[in-house]
Structure formats: C-alpha cells, structure tokens
N, C-alpha and C positions, 0 to 999 in steps of 0.2 A: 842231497845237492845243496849247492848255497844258493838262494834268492833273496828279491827283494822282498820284505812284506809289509804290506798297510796293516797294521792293525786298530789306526783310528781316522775319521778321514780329516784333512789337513794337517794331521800331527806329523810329524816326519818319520817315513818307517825306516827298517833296519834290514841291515845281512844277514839273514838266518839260516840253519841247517833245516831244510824239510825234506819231508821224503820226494823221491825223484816220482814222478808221474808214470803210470801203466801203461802199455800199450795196448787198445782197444780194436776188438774188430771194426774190420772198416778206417783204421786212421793208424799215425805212425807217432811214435816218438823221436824226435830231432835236437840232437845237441847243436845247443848256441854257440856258434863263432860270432854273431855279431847281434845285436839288437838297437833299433833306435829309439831315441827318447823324442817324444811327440806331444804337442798342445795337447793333445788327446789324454795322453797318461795322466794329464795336467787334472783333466778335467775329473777324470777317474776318481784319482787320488785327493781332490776338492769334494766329492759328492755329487758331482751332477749325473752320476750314472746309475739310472734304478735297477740294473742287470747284475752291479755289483754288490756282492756279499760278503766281508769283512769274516776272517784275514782275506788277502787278498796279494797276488802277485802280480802286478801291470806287466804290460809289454807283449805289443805286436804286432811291431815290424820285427822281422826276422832274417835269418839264413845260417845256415846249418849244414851238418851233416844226418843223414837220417841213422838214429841208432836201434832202432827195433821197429817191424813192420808187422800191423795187425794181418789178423786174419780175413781175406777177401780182397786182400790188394793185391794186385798184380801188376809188373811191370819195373817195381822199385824194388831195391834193394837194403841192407847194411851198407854208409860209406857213400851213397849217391849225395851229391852237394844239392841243395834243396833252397825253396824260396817259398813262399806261400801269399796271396791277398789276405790282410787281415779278416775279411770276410770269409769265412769257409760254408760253403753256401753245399745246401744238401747234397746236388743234384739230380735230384726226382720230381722235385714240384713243379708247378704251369710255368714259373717263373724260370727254372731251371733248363728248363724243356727250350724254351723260348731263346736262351744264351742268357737270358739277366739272370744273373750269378750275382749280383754285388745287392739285389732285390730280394733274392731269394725269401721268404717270410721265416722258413728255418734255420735260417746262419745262424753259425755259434762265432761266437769272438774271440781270439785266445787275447787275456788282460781285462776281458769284460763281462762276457758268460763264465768263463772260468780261468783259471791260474796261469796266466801267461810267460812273455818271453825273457823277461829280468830277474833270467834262474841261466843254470847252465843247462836245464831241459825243458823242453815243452813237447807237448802233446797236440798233434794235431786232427782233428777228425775229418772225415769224408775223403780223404786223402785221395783215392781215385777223380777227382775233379777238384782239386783244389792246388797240390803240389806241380810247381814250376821246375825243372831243370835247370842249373845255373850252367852256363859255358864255362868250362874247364878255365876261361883268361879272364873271367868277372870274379873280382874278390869278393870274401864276406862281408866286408862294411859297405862297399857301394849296395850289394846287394839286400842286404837290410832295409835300405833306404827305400827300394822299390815298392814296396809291400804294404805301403799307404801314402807316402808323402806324395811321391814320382809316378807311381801308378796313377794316384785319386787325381793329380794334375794332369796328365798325362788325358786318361780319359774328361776329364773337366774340357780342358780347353779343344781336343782336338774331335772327341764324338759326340757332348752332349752340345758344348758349346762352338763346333761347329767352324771353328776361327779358322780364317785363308790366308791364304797373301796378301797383302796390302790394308788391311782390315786396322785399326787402332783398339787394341788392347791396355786396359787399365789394370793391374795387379794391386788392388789395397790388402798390406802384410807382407813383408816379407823374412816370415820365417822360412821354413823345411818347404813345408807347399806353395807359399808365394815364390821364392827362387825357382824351384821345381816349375813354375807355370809360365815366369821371366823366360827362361831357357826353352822349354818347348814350343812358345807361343812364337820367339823370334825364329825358332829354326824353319818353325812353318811360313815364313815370310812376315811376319804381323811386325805392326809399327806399338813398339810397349815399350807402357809409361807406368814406371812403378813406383808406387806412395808406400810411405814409413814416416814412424817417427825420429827412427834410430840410424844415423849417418855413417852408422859401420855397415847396416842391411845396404840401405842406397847405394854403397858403393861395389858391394857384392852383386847388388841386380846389373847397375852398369857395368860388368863384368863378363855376366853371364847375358845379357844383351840388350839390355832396355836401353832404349837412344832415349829418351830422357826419366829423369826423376823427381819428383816435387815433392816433399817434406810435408807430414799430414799437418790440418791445422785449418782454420778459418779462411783462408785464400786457395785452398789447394783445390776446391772444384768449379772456382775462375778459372784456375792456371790451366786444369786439363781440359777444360772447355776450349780455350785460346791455342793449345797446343794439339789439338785433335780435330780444328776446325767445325768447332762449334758442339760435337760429343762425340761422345767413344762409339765403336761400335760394338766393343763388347766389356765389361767390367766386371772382377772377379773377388769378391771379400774373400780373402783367403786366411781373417784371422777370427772371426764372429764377433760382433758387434753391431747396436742398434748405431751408434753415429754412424759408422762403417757402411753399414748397409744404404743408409739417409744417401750419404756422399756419391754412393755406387752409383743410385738411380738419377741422384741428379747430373751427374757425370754422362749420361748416355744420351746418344742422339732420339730423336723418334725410332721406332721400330727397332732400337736396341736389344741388347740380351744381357743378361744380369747371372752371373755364377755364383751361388750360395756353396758353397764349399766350409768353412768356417763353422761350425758347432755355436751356436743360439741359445745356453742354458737360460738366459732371463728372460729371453720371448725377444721380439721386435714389432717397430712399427712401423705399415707400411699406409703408403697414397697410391690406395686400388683405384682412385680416380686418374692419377697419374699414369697409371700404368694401362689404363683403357684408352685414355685419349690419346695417349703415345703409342700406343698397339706395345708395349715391352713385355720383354719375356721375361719371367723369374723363374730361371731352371736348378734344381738342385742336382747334384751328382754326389755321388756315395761310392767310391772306392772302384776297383778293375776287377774285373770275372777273370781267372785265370788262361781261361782260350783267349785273351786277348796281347797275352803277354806276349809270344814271339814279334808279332810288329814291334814293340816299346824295346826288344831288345834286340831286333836285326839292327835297330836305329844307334843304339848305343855303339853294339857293335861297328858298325860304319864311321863310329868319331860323330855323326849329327849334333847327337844329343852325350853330354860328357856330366853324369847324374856324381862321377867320382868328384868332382871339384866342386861341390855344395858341400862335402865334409868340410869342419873347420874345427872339430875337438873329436877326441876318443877317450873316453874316459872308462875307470874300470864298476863293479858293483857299489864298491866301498865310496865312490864319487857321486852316486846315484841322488841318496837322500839331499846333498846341498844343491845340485842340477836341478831335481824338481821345485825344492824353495826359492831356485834364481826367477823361474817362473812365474814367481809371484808378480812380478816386476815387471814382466814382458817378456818376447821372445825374443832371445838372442839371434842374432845375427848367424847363418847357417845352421848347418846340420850335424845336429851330438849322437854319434855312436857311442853305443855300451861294448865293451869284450867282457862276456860273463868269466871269461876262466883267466884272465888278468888279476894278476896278484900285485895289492898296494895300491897305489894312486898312480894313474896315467895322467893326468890333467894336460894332456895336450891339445893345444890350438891349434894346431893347423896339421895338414895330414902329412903322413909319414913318404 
C-alpha cells in the first residue's frame, strides 16, 4: 500500500510502498476513504511524541470501509462503513468498565502507538468497542473529522466543560477543534467569542457562530472581559500554548472553567494562587469513548450541528508532506482532509 512515512522527525517524509498491515485477532483492518490532517500529526511528526518510533506513518482521524475482520469480533463485517476515536481504548480495565474509554491506561493510538491512517489501510484494535457505524448519508471526509477534532470538541465543551445556554464561551484557536467548539458551543445556546490570529479562521468562527471575534494580541483579554461582562464563563485553548493558556485564565470570571484541549509540548505556567481565590477550574479532556457517539451524530443528523462545512481543502497523499510543513506557520484556517487512494494533486479549498 502507499503511505506516508517519517523517517526523520521534522524532515519532511515521503509516499512510500509498504506493506499493508494484518488483521489481528480482536481488531479489523479498514481501508481509507478519508483521513484528516491534525495539530496533532504536527506534533508527531516534530518529536513531541515519546510513543513514536521512526519509520513511522501518522494519521488518526479516519473513516473507511472495513476490509478484513479479526478473529473474535462479532457483529461487523467486510464493506461496513466505519469511524473510529482515535483513542482505541481496551475495554476491560476499571476505566473501561466505568465508560471512560478515552482514559483507558491501555489505548493504543493508530499514528502514535503504531502506523496510522496516512496509508490507504490501517489497522485497528479492540474493534468490539471502539468501531462507530457511519449512517449510510454521512460521507467519508466529514466523517474522518469526527474521530478527534469534532468528537474531542464535542465532549470538551458539552460533558467535561459542561457549557448551557446563555453561558459566555471563549474559543482561543481556531483551527479543526476551535471551529469544531465555535459550532457546538453556539448550538447549545452559548454566547461565543472566538480569538485568532488569522482573519480567514475569524471569519470561519463567525460563520459557524461566534457573535463576536477579537484578533489575539495585547488587548484581546480587555476586549473579552468588556464583551462578556466582566469574564467568560467558560474558556477553551484549543491550540496549546503557555500565552494562550495566561489569556484563558485571565479571561474568566470567578468560579470559571478553563478547557485544556490543546497539547503543551513545552510545559506551561500557571497562578494556582489565581486559581484558589477565584475557585477556577482547569479541566482537561482527551478525546470521545465511542458509546458516546450516537448523541454527536443523532445531532448532525438533525442539521444542529453541520461538522461537513468545517472542511475547507481535500488534498491527496502526494500533498501531504507540504500540508504538514504549512504548519510550521500556524494552523490554517479549517479542516484538511487527506483521500489516501487519490491519485496526483487535489489541492482543493473548499469542499466539493
């Protein structure tokens, strides 16, 4: 099969022929229809991840067809349309037992623990609790999206973080997961203000619903202070960064809540004094269990939530290597699909 592969970290990798992955008892093999590309692969592919081991294939957001089912699965077939959490969480341990699935201690990652989705197959394990059913009328590219951006938002804002109607909502970032949290947050009634540097994101949050926007920078946690009636009640770094994080907390009223969402490779600095005399929460979330998917997609279903108009490129394998080096620069403004079995350059902006 063709993938992508690191073979040095930050060098830029290549298209290569390797061998297609096994199918293992307990887990399935799933050809790519679609894959997204993620801050995450970013970070892979830079070295912040001690899980990975060179060569190495990123990628895992997904959606597929299933093309071979281990042994001990039951219920799936060859040809079932498929999704998966990038989290593939055992389902046997306390954690498991419990429904946190996205905590589990023995997840495997596909693009982290091992050779992910930026091939035209991947291998998935624990398949009996991890693989999603896609509805016959969800595509593979929306659907890929699901599977970390839309999900990890999804649960961020509406079960850890709790967020209601009338509530003021802060989104700093808006790549894949900042949009993804713009749109979830406003559908749940929230009043969201979403910060960027980048005046193409801005315009995409106002789209997708943030009644206002403010441009990051040196006045922007006046501005959401003034615009939220003195702080937020809830703030969500959705890109990681130590400023980011500074802003977030100062951004929040007393008794606020704070979403760590956003990956931290250099560490941060926080004022636990702050955060005692304010009573603030600093909650992290980490990705969706997949028992929780049917809610996220009755809602799409329904038109609520419309996760298909966050694409804004599809690009093919061979477009991959200069995509990740755009990210040296920052996050582009929506969401990059990959079509692994696309032949030549797609380089398209906006969706078909």
């Amino acid at each position: 099969m063709r993938a992508i592969v690191v073979e040095q970290y930050g060098v830029l990798p290549s298209v290569r022929d390797v061998p297609s992955p096994e199918v293992r008892p307990g887990g399935v093999v799933v050809k790519v229809e679609a894959t997204g590309l993620c801050r995450s692969d970013w970070h892979g592919w830079q070295g912040h991840d001690s899980d990975i081991v060179l060569p190495h294939v990123p990628g895992h957001e997904l959606a597929g067809t299933i093309a071979a089912v281990g042994a001990g699965v039951e219920g799936w077939a060859v040809g079932d349309r498929v999704t998966s959490p990038f989290i593939c969480a055992c389902g046997t341990c306390e954690q498991c037992a419990a429904g946190n699935h996205q905590v589990c201690p023995n997840q495997l990652q596909p693009g982290f623990n091992y050779w992910g989705s930026f091939a035209e197959y991947v291998a998935l394990p624990f398949a009996q609790v991890n693989l999603v059913r896609l509805p016959d009328d969800l595509d593979f590219d929306t659907a890929a999206g699901l599977g970390c951006r839309f999900a990890t938002s999804y649960r961020a804002v509406r079960q850890v973080g709790r967020v209601v109607a009338g509530e003021s909502v802060v989104i700093f970032g808006c790549g894949g997961i900042g949009l993804s949290a713009v749109m979830i947050a406003a559908a749940l009634g929230a009043k969201v203000v979403a910060v960027d540097t980048n005046p193409d994101a801005l315009a995409l949050a106002s789209k997708y619903g943030a009644t206002e926007v403010v441009p990051a920078g040196p006045q922007a946690v006046a501005r959401i202070r003034e615009l939220t009636g003195g702080g937020a009640h809830v703030t969500m770094d959705a890109l990681g960064s130590n400023a980011i994080v500074q802003d977030a907390l100062r951004s929040l009223r007393p008794r606020g809540r704070h979403l760590q969402v956003g990956l931290l490779p250099d560490g941060v600095q926080v004022d636990v004094s702050g955060l005692i005399w304010q009573e603030l929460e600093w909650l992290g979330s980490h990705g969706m269990a997949a028992h929780h998917y049917p809610e996220m997609l009755s809602l799409v279903a329904s038109g609520e939530l419309k996760p298909a108009e966050l694409i804004t490129r599809r690009i093919s394998l061979a477009e991959v290597p200069a995509a990740l080096k755009e990210l040296n620069l920052g996050t582009p403004a929506g969401v990059t699909v990959i079509r692994p079995w696309a032949t030549g350059l797609l380089g398209s902006t906006r969706p078909d």
